[in-house]
Backbone of each chain as ProteinMPNN parsed JSONL, in Angstrom:
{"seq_chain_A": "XXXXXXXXXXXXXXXXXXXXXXXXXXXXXXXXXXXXXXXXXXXXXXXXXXXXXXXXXXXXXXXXXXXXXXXXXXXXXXXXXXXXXXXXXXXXXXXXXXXXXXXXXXXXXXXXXXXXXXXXXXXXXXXXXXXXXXX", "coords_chain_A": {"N_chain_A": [[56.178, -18.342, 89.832], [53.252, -19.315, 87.53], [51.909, -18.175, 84.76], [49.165, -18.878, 84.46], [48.57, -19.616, 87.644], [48.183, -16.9, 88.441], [45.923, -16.445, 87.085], [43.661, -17.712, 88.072], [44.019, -16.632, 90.266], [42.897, -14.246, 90.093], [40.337, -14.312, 88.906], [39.19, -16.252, 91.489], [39.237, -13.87, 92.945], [37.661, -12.294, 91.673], [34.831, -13.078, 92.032], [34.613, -13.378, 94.612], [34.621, -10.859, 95.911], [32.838, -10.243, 94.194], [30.756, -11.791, 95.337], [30.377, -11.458, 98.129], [29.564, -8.846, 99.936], [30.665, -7.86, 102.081], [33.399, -7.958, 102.534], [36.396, -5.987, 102.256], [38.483, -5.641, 101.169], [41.224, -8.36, 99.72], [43.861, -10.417, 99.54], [45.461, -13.117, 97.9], [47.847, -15.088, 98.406], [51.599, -17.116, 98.628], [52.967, -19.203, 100.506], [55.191, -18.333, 100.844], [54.97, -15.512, 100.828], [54.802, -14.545, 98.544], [52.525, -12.532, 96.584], [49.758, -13.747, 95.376], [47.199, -13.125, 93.719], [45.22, -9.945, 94.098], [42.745, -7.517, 95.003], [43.3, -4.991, 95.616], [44.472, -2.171, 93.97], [47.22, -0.825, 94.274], [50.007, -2.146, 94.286], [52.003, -1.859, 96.256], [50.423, -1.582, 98.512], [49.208, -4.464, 98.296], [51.193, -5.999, 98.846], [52.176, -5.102, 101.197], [49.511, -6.27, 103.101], [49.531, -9.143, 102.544], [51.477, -9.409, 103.229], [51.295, -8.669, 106.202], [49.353, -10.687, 106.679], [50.876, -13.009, 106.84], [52.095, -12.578, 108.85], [50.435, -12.723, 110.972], [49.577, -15.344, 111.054], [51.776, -16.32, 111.589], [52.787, -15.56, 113.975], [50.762, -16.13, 115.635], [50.672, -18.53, 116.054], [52.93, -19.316, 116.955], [51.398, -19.446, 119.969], [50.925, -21.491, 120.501], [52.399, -24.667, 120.515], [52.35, -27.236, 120.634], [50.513, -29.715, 119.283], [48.12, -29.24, 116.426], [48.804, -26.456, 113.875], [47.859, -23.005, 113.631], [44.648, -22.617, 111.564], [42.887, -20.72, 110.696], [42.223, -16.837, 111.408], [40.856, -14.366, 113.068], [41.179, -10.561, 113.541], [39.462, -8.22, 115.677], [38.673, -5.044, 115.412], [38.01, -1.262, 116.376], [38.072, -0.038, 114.598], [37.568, -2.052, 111.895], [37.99, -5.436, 110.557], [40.429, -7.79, 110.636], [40.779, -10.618, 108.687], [42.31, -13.854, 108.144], [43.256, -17.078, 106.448], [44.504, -20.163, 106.441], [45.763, -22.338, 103.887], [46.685, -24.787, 102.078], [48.848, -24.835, 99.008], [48.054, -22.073, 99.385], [47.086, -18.843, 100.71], [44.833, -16.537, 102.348], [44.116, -13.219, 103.132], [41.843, -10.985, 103.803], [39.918, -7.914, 104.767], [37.776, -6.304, 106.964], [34.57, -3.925, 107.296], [33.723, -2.694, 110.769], [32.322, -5.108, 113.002], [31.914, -7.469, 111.516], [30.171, -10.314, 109.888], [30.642, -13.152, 111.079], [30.776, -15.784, 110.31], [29.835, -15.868, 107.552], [32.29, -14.648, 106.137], [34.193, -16.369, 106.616], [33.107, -18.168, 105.89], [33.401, -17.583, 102.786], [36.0, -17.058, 102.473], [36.852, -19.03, 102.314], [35.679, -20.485, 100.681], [36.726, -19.04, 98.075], [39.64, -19.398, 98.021], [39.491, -22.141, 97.593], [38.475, -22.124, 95.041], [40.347, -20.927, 94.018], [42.404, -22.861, 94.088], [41.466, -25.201, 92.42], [41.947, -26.07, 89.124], [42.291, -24.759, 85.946], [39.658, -25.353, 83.344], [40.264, -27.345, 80.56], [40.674, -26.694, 77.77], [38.97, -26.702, 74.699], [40.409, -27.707, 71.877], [39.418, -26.881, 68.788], [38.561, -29.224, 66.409], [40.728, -30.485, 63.243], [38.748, -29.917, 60.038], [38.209, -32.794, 58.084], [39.151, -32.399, 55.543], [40.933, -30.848, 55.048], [43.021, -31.938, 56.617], [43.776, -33.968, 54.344], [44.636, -32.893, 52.297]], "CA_chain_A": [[54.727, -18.292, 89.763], [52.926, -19.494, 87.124], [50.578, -17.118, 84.689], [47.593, -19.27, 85.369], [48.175, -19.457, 88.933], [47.51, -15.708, 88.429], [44.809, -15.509, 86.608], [43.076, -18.231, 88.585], [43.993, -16.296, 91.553], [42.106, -13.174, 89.625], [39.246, -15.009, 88.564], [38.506, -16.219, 92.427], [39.216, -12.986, 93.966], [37.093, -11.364, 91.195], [34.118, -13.88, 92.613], [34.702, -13.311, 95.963], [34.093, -9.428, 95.669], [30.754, -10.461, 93.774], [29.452, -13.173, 96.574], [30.52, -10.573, 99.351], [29.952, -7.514, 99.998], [31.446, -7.447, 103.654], [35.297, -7.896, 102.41], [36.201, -4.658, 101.321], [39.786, -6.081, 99.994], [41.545, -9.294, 99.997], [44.858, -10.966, 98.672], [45.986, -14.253, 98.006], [49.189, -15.397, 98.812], [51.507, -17.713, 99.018], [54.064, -20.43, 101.784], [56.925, -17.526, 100.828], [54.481, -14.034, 100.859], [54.385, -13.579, 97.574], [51.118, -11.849, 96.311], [49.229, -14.487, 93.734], [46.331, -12.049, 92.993], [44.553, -9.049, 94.806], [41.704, -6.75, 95.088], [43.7, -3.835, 95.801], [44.903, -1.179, 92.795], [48.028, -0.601, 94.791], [50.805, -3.509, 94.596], [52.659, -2.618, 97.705], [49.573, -2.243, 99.532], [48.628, -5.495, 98.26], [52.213, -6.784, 99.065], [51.729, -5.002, 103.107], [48.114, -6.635, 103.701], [49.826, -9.972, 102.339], [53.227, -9.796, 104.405], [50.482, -8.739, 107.803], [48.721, -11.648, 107.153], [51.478, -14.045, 106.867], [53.028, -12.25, 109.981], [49.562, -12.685, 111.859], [49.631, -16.413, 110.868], [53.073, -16.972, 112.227], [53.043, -14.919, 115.145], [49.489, -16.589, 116.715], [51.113, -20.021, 115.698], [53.956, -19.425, 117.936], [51.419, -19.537, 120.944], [50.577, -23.172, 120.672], [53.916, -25.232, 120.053], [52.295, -28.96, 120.37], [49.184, -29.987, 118.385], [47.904, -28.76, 114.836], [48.878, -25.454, 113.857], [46.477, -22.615, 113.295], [44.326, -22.957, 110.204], [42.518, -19.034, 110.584], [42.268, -16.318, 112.525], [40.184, -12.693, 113.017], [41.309, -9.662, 114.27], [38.547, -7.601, 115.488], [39.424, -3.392, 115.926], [36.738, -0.728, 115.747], [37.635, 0.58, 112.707], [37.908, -2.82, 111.049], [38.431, -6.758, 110.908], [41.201, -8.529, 109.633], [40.728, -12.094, 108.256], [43.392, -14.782, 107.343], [42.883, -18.126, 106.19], [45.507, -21.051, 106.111], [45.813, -22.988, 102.972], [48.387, -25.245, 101.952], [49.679, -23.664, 99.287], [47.483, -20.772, 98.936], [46.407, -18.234, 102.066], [44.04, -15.186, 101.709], [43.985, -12.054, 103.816], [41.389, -10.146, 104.178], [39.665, -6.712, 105.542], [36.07, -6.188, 106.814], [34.486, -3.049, 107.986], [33.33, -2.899, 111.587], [31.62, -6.298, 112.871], [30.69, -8.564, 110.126], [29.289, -11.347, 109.714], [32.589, -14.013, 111.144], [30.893, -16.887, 109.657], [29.743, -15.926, 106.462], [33.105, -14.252, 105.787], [35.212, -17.261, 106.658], [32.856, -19.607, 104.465], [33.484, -17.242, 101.255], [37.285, -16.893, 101.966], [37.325, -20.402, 102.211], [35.272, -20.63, 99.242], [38.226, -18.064, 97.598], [40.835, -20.622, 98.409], [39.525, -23.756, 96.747], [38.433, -21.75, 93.653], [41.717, -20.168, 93.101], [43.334, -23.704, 93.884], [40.567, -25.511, 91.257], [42.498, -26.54, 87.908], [41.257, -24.271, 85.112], [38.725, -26.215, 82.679], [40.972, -27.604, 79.638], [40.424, -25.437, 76.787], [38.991, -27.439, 73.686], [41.051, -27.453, 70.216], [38.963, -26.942, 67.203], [39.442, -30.276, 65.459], [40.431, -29.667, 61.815], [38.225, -31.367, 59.138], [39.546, -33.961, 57.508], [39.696, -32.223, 53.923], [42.059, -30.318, 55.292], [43.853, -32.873, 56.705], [43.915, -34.579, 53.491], [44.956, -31.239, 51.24]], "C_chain_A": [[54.269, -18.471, 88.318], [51.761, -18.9, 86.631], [49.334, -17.516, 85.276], [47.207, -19.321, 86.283], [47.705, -17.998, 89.065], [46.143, -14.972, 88.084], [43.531, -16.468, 86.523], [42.72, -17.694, 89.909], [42.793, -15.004, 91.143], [40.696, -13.574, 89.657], [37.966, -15.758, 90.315], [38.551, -14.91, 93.28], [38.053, -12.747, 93.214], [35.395, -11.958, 91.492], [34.133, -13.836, 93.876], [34.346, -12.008, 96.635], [32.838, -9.269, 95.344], [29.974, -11.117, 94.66], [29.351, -12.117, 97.853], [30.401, -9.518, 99.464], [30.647, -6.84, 101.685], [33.127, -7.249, 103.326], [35.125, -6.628, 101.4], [37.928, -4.664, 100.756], [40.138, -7.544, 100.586], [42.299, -9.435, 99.032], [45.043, -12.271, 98.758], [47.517, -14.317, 97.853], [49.87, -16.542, 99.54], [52.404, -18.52, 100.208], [55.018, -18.773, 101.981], [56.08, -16.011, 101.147], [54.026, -13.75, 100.044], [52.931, -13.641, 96.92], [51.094, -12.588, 94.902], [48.205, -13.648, 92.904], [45.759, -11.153, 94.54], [43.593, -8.486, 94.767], [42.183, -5.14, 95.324], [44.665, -3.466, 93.847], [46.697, -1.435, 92.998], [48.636, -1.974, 94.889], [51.276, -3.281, 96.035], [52.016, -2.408, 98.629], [48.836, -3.746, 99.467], [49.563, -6.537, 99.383], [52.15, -6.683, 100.881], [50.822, -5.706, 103.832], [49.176, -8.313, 103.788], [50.938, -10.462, 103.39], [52.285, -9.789, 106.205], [50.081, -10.058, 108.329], [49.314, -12.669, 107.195], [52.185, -14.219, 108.276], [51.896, -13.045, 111.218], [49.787, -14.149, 112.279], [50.524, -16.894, 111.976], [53.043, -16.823, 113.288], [51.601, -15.754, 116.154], [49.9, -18.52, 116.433], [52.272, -20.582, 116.344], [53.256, -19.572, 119.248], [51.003, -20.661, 121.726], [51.824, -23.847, 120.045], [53.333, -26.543, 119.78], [50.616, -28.828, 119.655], [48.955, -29.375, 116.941], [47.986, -27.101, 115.16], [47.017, -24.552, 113.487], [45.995, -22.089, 111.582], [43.057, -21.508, 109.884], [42.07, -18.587, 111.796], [41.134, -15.013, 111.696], [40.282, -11.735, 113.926], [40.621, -8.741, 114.57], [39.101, -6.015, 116.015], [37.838, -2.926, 115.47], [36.803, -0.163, 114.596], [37.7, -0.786, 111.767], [37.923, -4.48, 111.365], [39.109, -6.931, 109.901], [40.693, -10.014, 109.404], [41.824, -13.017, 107.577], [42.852, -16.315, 107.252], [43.945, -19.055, 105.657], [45.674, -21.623, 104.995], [47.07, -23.768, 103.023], [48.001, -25.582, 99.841], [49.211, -22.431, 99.597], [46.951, -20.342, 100.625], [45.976, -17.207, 101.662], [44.193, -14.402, 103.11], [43.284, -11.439, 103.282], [41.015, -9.017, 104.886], [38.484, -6.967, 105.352], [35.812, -4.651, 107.303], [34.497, -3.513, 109.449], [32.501, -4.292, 112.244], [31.024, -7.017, 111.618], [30.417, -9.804, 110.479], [30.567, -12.562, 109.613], [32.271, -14.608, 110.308], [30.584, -17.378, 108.302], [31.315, -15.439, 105.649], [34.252, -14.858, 105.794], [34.645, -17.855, 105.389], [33.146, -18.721, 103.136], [34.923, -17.091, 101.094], [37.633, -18.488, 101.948], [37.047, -20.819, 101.004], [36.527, -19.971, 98.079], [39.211, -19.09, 97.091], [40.835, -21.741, 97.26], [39.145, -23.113, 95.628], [39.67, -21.396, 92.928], [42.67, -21.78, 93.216], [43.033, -25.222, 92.831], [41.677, -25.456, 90.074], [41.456, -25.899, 86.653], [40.475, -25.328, 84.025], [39.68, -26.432, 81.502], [40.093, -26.844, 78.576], [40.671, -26.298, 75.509], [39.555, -27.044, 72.33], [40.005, -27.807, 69.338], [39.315, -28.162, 66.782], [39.319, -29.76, 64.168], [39.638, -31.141, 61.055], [39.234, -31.943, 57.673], [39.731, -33.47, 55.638], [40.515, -31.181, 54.029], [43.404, -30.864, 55.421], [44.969, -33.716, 55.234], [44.743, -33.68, 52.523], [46.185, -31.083, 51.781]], "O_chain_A": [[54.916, -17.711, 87.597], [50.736, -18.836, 87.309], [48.638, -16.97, 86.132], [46.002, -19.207, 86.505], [46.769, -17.837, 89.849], [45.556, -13.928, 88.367], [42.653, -16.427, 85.66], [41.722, -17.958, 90.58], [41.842, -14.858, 91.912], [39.946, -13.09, 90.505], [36.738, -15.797, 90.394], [37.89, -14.896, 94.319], [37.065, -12.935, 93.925], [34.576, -11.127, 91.101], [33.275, -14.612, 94.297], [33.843, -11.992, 97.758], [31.963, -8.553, 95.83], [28.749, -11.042, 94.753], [28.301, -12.007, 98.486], [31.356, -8.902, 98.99], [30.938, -5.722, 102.111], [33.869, -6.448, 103.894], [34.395, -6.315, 100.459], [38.428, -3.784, 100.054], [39.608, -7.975, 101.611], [42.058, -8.996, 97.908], [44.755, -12.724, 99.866], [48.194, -13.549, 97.17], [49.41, -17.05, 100.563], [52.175, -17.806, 101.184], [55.375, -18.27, 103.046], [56.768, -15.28, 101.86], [53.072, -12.972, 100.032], [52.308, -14.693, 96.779], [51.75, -12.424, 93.874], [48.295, -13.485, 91.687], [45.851, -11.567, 95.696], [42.968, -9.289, 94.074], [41.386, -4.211, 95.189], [45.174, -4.197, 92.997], [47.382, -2.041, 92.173], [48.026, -2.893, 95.437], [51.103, -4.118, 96.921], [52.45, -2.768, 99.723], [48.069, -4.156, 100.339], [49.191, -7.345, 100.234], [52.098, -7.626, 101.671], [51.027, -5.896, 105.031], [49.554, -8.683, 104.9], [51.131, -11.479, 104.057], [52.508, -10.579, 107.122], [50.189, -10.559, 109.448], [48.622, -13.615, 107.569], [52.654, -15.232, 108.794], [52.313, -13.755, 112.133], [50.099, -14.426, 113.437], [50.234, -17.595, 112.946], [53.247, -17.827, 113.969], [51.69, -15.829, 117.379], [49.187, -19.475, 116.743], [52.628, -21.76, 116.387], [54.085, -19.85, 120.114], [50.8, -20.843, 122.926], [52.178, -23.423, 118.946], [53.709, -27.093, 118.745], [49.848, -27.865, 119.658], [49.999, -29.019, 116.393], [47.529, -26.522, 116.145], [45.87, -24.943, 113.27], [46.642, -21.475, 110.734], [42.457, -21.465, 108.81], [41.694, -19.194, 112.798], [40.783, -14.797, 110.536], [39.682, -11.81, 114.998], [40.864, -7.854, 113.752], [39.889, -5.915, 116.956], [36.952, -3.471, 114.812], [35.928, 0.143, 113.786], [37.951, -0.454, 110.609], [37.859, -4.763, 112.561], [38.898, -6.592, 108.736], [40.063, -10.437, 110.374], [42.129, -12.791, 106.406], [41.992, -16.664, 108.06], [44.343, -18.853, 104.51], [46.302, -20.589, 104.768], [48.101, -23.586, 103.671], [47.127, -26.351, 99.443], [50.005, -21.647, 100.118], [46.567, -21.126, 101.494], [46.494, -16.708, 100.663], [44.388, -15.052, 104.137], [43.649, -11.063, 102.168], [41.758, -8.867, 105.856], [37.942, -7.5, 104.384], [36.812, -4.069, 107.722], [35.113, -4.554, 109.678], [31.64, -4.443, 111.378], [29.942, -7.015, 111.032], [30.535, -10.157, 111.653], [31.231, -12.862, 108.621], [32.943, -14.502, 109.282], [30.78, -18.494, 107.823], [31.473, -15.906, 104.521], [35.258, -14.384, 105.265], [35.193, -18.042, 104.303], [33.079, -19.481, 102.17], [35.367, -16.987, 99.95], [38.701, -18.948, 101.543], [37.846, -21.406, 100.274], [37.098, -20.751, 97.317], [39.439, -19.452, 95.936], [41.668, -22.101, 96.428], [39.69, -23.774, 94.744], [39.969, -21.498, 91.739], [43.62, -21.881, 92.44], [43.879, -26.062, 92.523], [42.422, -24.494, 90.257], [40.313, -26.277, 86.394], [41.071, -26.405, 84.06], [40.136, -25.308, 81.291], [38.919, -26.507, 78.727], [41.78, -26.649, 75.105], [39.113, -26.054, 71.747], [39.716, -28.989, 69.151], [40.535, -28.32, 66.735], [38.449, -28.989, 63.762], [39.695, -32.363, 61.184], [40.161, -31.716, 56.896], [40.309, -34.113, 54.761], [40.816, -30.575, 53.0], [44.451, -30.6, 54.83], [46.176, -33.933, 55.127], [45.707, -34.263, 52.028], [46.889, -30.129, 51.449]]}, "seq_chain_B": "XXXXXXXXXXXXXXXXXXXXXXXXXXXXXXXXXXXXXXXXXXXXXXXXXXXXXXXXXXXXXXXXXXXXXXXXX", "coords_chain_B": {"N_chain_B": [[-7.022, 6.88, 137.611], [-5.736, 4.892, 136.883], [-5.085, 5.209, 134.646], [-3.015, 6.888, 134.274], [-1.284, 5.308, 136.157], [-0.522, 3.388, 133.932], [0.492, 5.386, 131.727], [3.033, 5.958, 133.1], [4.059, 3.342, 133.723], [4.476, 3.045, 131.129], [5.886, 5.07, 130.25], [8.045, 4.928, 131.805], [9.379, 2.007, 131.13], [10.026, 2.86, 128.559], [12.388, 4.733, 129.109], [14.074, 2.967, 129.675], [14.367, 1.193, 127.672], [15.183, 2.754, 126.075], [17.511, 3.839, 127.077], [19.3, 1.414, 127.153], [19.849, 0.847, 124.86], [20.853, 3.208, 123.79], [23.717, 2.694, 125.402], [24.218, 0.421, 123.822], [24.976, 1.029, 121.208], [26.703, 2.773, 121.423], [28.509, 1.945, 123.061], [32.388, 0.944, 123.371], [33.845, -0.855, 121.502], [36.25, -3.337, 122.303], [39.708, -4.306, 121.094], [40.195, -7.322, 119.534], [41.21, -10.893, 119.043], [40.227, -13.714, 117.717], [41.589, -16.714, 117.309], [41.65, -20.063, 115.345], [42.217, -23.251, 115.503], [43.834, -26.065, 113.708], [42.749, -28.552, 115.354], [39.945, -28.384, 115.683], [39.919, -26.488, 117.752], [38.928, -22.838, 119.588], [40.604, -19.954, 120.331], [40.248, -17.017, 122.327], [41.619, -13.45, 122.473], [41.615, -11.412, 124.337], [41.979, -7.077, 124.25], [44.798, -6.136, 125.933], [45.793, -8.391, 126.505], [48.991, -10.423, 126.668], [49.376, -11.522, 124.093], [47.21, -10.194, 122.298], [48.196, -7.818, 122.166], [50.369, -8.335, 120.532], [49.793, -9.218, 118.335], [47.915, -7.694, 117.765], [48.661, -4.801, 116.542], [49.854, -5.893, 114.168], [47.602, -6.406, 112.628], [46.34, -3.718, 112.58], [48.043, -2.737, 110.985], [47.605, -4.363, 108.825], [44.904, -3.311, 108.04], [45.311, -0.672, 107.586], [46.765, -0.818, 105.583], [44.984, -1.616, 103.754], [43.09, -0.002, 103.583], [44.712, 2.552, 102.41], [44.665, 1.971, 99.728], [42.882, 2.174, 96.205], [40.205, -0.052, 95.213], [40.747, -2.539, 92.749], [39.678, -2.291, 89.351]], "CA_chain_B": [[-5.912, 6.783, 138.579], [-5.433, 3.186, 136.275], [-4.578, 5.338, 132.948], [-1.999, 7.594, 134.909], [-0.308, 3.948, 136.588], [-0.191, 2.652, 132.67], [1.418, 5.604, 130.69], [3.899, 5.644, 134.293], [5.215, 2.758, 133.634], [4.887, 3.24, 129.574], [7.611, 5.765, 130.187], [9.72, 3.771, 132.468], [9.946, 1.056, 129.977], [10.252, 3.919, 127.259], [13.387, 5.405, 129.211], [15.133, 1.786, 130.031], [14.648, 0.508, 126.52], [16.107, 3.852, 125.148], [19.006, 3.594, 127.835], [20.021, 0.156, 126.829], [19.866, 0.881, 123.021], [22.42, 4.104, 123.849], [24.417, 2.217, 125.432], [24.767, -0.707, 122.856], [25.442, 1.642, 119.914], [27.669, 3.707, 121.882], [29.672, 1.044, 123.923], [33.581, 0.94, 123.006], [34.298, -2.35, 120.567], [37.533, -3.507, 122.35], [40.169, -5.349, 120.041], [39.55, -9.041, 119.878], [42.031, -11.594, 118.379], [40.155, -14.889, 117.851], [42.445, -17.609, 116.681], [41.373, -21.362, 115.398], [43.278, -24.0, 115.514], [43.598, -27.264, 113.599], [42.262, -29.551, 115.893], [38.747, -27.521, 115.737], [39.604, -25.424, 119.138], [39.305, -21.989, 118.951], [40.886, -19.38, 121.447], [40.228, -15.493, 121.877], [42.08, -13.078, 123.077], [41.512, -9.782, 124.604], [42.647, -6.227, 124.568], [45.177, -6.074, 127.099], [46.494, -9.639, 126.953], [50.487, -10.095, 125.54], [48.835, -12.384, 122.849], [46.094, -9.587, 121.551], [49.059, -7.13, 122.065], [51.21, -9.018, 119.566], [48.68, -9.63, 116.86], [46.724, -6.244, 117.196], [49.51, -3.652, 115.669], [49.995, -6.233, 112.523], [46.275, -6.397, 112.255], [46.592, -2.166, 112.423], [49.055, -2.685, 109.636], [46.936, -4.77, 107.314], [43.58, -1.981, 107.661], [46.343, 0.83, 106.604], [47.55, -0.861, 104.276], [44.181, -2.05, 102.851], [42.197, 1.75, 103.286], [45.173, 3.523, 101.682], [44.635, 1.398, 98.611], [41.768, 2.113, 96.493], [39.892, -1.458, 95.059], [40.702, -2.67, 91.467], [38.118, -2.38, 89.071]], "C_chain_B": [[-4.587, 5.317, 137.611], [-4.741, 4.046, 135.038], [-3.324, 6.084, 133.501], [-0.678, 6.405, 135.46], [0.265, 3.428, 135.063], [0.631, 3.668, 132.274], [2.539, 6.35, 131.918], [4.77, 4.872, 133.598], [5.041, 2.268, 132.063], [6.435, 3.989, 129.575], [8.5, 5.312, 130.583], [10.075, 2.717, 131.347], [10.527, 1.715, 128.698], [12.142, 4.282, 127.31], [14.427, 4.201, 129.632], [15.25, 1.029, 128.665], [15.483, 1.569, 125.551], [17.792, 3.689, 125.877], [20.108, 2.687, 127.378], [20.47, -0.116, 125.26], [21.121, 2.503, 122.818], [23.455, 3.517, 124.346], [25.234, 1.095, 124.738], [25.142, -0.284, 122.091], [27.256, 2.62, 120.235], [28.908, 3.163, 122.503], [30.714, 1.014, 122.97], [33.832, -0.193, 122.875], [35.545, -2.342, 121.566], [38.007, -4.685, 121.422], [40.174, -6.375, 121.183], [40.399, -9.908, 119.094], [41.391, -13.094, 118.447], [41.019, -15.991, 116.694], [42.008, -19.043, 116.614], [42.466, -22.401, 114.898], [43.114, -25.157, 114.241], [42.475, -28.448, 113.946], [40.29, -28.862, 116.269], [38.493, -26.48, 117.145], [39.862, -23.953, 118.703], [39.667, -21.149, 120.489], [40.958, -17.906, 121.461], [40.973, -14.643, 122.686], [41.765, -11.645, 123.445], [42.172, -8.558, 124.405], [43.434, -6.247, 126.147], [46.221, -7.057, 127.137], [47.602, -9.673, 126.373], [49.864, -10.836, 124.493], [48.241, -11.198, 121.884], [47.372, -8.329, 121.457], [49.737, -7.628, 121.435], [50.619, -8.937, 118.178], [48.179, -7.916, 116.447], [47.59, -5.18, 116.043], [49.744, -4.152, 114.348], [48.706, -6.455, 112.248], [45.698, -5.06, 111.847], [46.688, -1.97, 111.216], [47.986, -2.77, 108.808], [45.675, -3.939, 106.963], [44.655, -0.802, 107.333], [46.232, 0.504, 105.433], [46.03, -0.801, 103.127], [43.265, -0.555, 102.433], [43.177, 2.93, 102.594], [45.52, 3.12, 99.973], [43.146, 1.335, 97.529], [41.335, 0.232, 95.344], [40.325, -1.338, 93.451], [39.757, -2.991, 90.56], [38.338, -3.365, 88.109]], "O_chain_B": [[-3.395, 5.016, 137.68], [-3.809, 3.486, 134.461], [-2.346, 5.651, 132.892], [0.525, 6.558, 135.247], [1.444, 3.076, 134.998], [1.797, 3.273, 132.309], [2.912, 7.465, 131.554], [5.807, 5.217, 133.03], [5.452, 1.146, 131.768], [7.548, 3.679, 129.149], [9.607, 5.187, 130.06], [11.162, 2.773, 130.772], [11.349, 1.182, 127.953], [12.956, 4.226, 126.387], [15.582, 4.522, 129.913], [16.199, 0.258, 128.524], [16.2, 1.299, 124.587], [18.87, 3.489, 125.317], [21.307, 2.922, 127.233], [21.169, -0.975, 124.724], [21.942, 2.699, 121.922], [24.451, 3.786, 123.675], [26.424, 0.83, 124.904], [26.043, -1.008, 121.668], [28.288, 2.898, 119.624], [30.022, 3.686, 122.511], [30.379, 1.04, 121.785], [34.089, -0.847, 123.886], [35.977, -1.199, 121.717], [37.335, -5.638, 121.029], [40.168, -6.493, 122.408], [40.254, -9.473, 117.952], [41.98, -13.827, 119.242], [40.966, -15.927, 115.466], [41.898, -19.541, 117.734], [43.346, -22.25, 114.051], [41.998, -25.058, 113.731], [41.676, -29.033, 113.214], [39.709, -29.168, 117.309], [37.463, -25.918, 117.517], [40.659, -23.653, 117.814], [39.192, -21.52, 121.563], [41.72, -17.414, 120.628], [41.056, -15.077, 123.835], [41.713, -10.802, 122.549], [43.369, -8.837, 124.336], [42.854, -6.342, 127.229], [47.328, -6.833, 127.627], [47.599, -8.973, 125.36], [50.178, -10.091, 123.564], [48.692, -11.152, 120.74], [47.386, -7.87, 120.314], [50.653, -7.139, 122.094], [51.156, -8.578, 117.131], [48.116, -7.259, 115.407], [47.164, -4.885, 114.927], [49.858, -3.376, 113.399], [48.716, -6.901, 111.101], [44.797, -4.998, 111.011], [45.945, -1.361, 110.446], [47.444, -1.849, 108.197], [45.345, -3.823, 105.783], [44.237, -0.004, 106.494], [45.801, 1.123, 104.46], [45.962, -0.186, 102.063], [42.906, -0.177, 101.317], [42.709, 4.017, 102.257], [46.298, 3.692, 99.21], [42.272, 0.548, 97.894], [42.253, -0.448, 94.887], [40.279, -0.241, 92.894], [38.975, -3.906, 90.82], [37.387, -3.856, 87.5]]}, "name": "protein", "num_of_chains": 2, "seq": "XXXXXXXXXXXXXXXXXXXXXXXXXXXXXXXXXXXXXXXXXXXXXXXXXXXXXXXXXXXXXXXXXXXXXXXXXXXXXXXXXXXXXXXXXXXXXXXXXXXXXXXXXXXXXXXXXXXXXXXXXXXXXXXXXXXXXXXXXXXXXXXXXXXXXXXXXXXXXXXXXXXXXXXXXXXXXXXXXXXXXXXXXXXXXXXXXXXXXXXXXXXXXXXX"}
């Protein structure tokens, strides 16, 4: 993993917390499990939400064998909703409270996704002046 | 006899719009597993079904995991 992939992954979670207030955590993560950035304090609850949602993925992807796999899902419980979202590489898992709002909460983890998979802005060098150069 | 017929059926409407508003707050969410596909189909599944029974306990998981964690500031 690559720092910047980290602290691209930071940078959209930490935007995704500000646009939403229905997700009350979310991780990114990626093909293999491992946790690119989080919202949680706790690593190996980051690392549990992350491994659920890769499990959820797999396991509802086993119940269609022919045609396109599945590209997200939502688990609705009364204490809660889960949210996952496919990517290729990147996938997010989320938590909601009680009913939210499906379709605003897909479009911002989707939003999530392509921010954290966005190419940070090149980072301009000072040019030196030329009586430096010269010296 | 006309104002007695009106706040009649004021109350009836009073005690069927209260009925239906206890019952909506109060009704039991059952788990719900909707899954989308690729090809833009989407398919839901119920409590009960082996599908929503598969999914639901790692969906359990990931609200543990996420409420015994608190957020990073």
């Amino acid at each position: 993993m690559l720092a910047s992939e980290t602290v691209d992954a930071a940078q959209a979670l930490a935007d995704l917390t500000e646009i939403s207030s229905q997700i009350e955590a979310a991780v990114l993560f990626d093909e293999g499990g491992a946790v690119l950035g989080s919202t949680l304090a706790d690593d190996q609850a980051a690392q549990a939400l992350a491994r659920a949602g890769a499990e959820l993925l797999e396991r509802a992807g086993d119940f269609r064998s022919d045609g396109d796999g599945v590209t997200q899902l939502e688990a609705s419980t009364p204490e809660g909703s889960v949210f996952v979202v496919g990517g290729d590489p990147r996938r997010i898992a989320a938590t909601t409270g009680p009913a939210p709002t499906v379709g605003l909460v897909f479009y911002d983890l989707k939003s999530c996704l392509r921010g954290a998979a966005e190419e940070p802005p090149p980072t301009k060098r000072p040019r030196r002046k030329k009586a430096e150069d010269e010296a | 006899m006309k104002r007695k017929l009106l706040a009649l059926l004021g109350f009836g409407t009073g005690i069927f719009a209260g009925s239906v508003a206890y019952r909506r707050s109060f009704a039991r969410r059952r788990d719900r597993v909707d899954v989308y596909f690729g090809d833009g189909s989407m398919v839901s599944f119920v409590e009960g079904s082996p599908e929503a029974d598969t999914l639901i306990p790692v969906a359990r998981e990931a609200l543990a995991a996420a409420h015994r964690s608190p957020r990073r500031t």
